[in-house]
N, C-alpha and C positions, 0 to 999 in steps of 0.2 A: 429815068429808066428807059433803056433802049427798047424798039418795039420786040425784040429778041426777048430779050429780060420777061417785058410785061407776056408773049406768052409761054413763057418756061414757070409761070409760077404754079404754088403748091396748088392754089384751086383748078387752075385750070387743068391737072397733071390729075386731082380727082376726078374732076365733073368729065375729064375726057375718058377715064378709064371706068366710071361705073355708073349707073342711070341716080345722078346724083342732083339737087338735092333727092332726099326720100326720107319713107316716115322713121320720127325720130331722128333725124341731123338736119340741119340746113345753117346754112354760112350766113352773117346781116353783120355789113361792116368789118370784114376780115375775121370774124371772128366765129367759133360756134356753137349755137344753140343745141343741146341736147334734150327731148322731146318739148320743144320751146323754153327751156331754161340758161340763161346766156353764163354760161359757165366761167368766163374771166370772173363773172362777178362775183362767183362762191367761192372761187379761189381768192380772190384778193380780202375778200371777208374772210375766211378761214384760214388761207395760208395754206400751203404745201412739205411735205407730202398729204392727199388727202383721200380716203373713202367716201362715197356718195351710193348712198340708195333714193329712189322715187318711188316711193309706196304706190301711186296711182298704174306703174306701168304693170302690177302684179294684177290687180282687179282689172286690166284689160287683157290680160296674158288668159286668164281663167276663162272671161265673159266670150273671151275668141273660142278657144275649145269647146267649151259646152255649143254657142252658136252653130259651130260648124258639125260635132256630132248629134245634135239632134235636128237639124236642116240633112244631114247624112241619115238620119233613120227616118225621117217625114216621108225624105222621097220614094225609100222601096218599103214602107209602111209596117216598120219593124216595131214587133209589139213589145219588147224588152226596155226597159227604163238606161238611163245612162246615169254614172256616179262620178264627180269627179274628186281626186283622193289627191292631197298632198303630200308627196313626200317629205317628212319634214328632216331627213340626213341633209338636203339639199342648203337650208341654211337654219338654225333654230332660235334664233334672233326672236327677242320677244314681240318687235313691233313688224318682224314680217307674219309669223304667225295671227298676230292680231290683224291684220292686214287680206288674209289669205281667207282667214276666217267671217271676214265680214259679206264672205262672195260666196257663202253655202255652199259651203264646201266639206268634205270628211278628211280624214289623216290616217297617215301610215307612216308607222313606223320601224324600227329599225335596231333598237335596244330596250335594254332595260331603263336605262336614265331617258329615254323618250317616253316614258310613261308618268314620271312625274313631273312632267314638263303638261303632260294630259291634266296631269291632277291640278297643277295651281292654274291653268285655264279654265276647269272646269270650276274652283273656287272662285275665281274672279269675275265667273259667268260670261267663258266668252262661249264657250261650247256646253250644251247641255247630253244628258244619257242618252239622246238619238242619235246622236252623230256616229257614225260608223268609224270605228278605231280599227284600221287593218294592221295588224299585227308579221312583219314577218323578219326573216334573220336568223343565225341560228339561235337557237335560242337555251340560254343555262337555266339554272334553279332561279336565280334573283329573277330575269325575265318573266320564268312561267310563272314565280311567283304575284308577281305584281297583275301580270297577265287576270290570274285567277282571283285575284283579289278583285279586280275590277269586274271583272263577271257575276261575282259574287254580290258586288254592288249596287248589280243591275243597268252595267253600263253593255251598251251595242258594240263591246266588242267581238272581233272577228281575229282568231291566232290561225294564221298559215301556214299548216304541218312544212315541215324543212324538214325535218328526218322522224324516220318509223318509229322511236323510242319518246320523243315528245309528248305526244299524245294519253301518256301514261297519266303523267305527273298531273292532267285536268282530269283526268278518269278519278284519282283517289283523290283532289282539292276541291274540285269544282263542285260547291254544294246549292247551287242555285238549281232549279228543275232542268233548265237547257241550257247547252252554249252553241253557241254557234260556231264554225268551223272553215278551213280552206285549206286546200293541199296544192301544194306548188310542183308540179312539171319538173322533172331535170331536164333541161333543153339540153339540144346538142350545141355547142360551140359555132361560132365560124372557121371555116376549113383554113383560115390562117391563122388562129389561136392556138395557144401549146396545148390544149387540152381539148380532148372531144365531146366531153360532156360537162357541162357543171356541176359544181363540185354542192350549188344548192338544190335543194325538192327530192323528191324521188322519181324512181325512174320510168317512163310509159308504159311499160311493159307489168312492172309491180303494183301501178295504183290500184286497179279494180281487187285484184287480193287483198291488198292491205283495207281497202273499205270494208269488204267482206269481213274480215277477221277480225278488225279495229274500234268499223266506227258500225257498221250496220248493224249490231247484236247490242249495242250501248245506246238507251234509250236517252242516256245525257247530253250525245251529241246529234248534232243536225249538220249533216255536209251541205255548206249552202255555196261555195265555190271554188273553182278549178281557177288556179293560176298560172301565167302563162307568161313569163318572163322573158326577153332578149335583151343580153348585156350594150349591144350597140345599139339599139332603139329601134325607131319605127321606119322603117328605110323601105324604098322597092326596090326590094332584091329580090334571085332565085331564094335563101338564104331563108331570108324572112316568110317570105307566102312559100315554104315551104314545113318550116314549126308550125305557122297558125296552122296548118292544115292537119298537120299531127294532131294537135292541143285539140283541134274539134272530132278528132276519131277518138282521141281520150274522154270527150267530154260526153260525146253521144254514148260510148261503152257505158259509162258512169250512168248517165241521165237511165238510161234502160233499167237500172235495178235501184235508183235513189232517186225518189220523187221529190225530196224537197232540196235538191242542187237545182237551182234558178239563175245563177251568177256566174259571168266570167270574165275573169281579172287579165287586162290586157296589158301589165306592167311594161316599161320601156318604155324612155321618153320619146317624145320629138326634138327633133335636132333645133336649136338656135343658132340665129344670124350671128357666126363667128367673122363675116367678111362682110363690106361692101357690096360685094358681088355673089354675097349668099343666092343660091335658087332651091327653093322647095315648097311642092304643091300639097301644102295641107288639107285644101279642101279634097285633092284627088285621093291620097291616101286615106285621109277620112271614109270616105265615102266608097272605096275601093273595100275596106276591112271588113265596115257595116255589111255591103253585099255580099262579100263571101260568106259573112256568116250566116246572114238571112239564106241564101243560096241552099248552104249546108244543111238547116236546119230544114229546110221545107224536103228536100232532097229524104234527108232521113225523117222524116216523120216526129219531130222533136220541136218544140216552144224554143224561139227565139232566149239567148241567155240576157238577162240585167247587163250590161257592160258598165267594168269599174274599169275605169285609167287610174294610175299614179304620176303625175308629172310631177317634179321637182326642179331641174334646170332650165325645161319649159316657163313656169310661173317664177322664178325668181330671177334669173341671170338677167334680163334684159332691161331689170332693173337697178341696175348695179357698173360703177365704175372706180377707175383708179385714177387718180390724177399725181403731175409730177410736172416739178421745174428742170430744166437742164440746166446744171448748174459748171457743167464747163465741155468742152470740147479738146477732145487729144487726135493728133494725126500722129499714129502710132508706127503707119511707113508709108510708101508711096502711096498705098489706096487703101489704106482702113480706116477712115475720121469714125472716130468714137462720139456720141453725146453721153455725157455723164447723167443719171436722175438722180435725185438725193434721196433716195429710197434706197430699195433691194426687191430684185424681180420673187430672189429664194422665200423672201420672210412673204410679200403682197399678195405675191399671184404667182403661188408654189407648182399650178399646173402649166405653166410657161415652160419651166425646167424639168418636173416628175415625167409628164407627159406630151411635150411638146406641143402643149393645147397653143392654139392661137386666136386670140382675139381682135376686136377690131379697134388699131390705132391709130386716132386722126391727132394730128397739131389743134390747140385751142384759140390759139392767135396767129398774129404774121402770115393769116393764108393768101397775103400780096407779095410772096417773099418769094425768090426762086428754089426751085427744091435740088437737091442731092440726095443722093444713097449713102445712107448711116446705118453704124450699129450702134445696140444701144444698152449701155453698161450699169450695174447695180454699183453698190457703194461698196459692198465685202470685197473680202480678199478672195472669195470661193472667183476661179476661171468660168465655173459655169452662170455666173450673173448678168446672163444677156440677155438681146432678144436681135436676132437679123435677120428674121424671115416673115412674110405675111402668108395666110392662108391662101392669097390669090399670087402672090407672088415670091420671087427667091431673096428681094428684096425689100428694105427698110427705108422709104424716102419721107423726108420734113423739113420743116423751112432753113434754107439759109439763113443764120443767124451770125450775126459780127460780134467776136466777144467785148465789144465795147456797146453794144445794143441796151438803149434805156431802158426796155421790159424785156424780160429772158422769155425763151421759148416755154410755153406749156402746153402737154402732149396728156391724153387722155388713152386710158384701155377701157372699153365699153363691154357691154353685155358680161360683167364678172360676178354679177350677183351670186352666184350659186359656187359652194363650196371653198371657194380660197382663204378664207375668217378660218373655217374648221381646222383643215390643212395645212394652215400657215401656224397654228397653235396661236387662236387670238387670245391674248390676256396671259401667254406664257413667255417661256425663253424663246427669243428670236434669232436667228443664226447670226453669228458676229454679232448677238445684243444689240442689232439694229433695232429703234423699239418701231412697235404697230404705228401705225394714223390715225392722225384724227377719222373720226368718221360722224357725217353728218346726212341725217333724214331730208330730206325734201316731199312735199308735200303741198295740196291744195286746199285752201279753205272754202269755206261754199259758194264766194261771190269766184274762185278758178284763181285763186290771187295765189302766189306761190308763200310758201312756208319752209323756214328750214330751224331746225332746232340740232346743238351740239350731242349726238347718242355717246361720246367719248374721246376725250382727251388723246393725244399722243401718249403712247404708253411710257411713265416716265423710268429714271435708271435706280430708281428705288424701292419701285413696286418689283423691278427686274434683280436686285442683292438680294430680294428678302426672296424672291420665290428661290432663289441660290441657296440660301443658309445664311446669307452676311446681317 
């Protein structure tokens, strides 16, 4: 290899363009470890196409939040407790759940089939009646059914008015002495979203009537929190510290004629490391939201609120990847070399395509290899089956690879833990009957020794006739 060659290659074209290694990647032998797991090796044990979750990176994803919010309320000595809530639309996978649950934690949910998801964890004894069920969505008869039933049960749940007519159907079911309650915000949109307001909660101006009329003369409920949703999450923008600051005029109006509202649901995630060259100051944001709210409350003469978060792509994604062989290479004209995966981006990682989401993709091996600019093709006939752009760049670069090469390229998408199973219809019809991946758990035993156990076969083309009719 010429001295040219040796520095045009893949590593050195990372390490020069992003403060690399860093946690969770580092290269040993051309190859690369993902949060110290040497990933050739799961691949050549399980073969390709493949799913990968690391249960261990969700109990750090949690143990980081709580850390940092209440090191965020130590400092300006906020007397409000912090909760942290799983979303569980995010992935409903029985062993993340189990998983998420071991880090005391609460849930929220999203449906009506999320509540019996409640139920066989509550039989199995992974969650018992304290755990805080936040309820929110809109919600039909089966929803508020199950809703009330669990109330009735004497479980700590908590249903999030979505619209003015909800609250009926707990008025005439709900036969337990109390239920507990929350009313969701219609937030306004961001000014480049087709709509001004969301289409969920109600609206700022109507809350304090509707309490009045609804819930203060009905001695069955107890409004114990105001939710505060932002569809793009937790960001410093004008945008954002401009809702919170609404959310807490609503909350203070509220607090003044309803003593037992204690809580406020600060929905919207935090953003995950989609790139290499991710930057975001969680502990600043943290600690930025705490104040303003402590600020406000002391400002208006009002008790610090409980703060609930819901994270879902927070706790899951960064746990989660897709793995793929290149299994050939086309130069389609003078500058488009294609690498083939033997997957499909449509059926894996359906937000590639739906929404342009980008995740972070490094080569598994060959990073001694010189790099070039590729795109990179699913296996359907769909055109939209690619991927050519990175988050940080307009382009796709991985190893040079000789199609006479002893071991093929393999290329990883990181942080996909969250949502792409749902989306992609896991265990259904797959677009062009590509079937799902295997997918396989990773995991730590007590002496930190890695563990991996098969959660699921390649979905095979019989399980796929019969959900057909054949």
């Amino acid at each position: 290899m010429t001295t040219k060659q040796m520095e045009n290659t893949y590593q050195n074209l990372i390490e020069q363009t992003f403060n690399f290694p860093q946690e969770g990647f580092q290269v040993t032998d051309n190859e690369l470890y993902f949060n110290e797991i040497p990933i050739k090796d799961i691949i050549k044990k399980y073969g390709t196409p493949l799913k990968i979750t690391y249960l261990p990176k969700i109990g750090h994803q949690i143990q980081k939040a709580k850390r940092l919010f209440n090191v965020a309320m130590a400092k300006v000595d906020y007397k409000g407790s912090y909760t942290y809530c799983y979303c569980t639309k995010s992935s409903h996978f029985s062993f993340v759940m189990e998983e998420v649950l071991k880090n005391d934690v609460h849930l929220e949910t999203s449906s009506a089939y999320d509540i019996h998801i409640i139920k066989d964890l509550y039989k199995r004894g992974k969650l018992d009646k304290n755990h805080f069920i936040v309820c929110n969505g809109y919600k039909r008869k089966p929803y508020q059914s199950l809703i009330t039933e669990l109330a009735n049960d004497g479980f700590n749940i908590l249903p999030v008015i979505d619209n003015k007519t909800e609250i009926d159907y707990y008025a005439k079911n709900v036969k337990a002495p109390v239920i507990k309650i929350g009313i969701r915000i219609a937030s306004e949109e961001e000014p480049n979203f087709q709509f001004y307001t969301s289409r969920l909660g109600i609206r700022h101006s109507e809350i304090v009537q509707y309490y009045k009329e609804k819930i203060e003369t009905n001695p069955k409920f107890e409004l114990k929190m105001l939710h505060f949703f932002i569809n793009t999450g937790i960001k410093d923008t004008i945008y954002y510290w401009t809702e919170l600051a609404k959310c807490m005029k609503v909350y203070w109006e509220l607090k003044r004629i309803c003593p037992t509202l204690d809580s406020l649901n600060i929905g919207g995630g935090m953003p995950i490391k989609t790139s290499l060259g991710f930057e975001y100051d969680y502990e600043y944001m943290i600690e930025e939201i705490i104040s303003q709210i402590k600020n406000f409350c002391e400002n208006h003469d009002i008790d610090e609120p409980n703060i609930f978060t819901e994270f879902g792509s927070f706790t899951v994604s960064e746990s989660g990847a897709a793995l793929y062989s290149v299994v050939d290479m086309k130069l389609q004209n003078d500058r488009e070399l294609w690498y083939m995966i033997d997957s499909s981006f449509i059926t894996t990682l359906p937000d590639t395509w739906g929404i342009n989401q980008r995740f972070i993709l490094l080569a598994i091996n060959h990073w001694d290899k010189e790099y070039q600019p590729i795109n990179l093709g699913g296996m359907t006939c769909d055109s939209m089956d690619y991927y050519n752009t990175e988050a940080h760049a307009n382009n796709v670069y991985l190893p040079k690879v000789a199609p006479n090469e002893k071991e093929p390229l393999y290329i990883g998408f990181f942080h996909t833990g969250a949502y792409q199973e749902s989306l992609g219809g896991y265990g259904g019809i797959q677009h062009c009957l590509v079937p799902a991946p295997k997918h396989v758990i990773i995991d730590r035993d007590e002496d930190g020794e890695i563990t991996t156990r098969l959660f699921a076969k390649e979905q095979s083309y019989k399980s796929m006739l019969k959900t057909l009719g054949y």
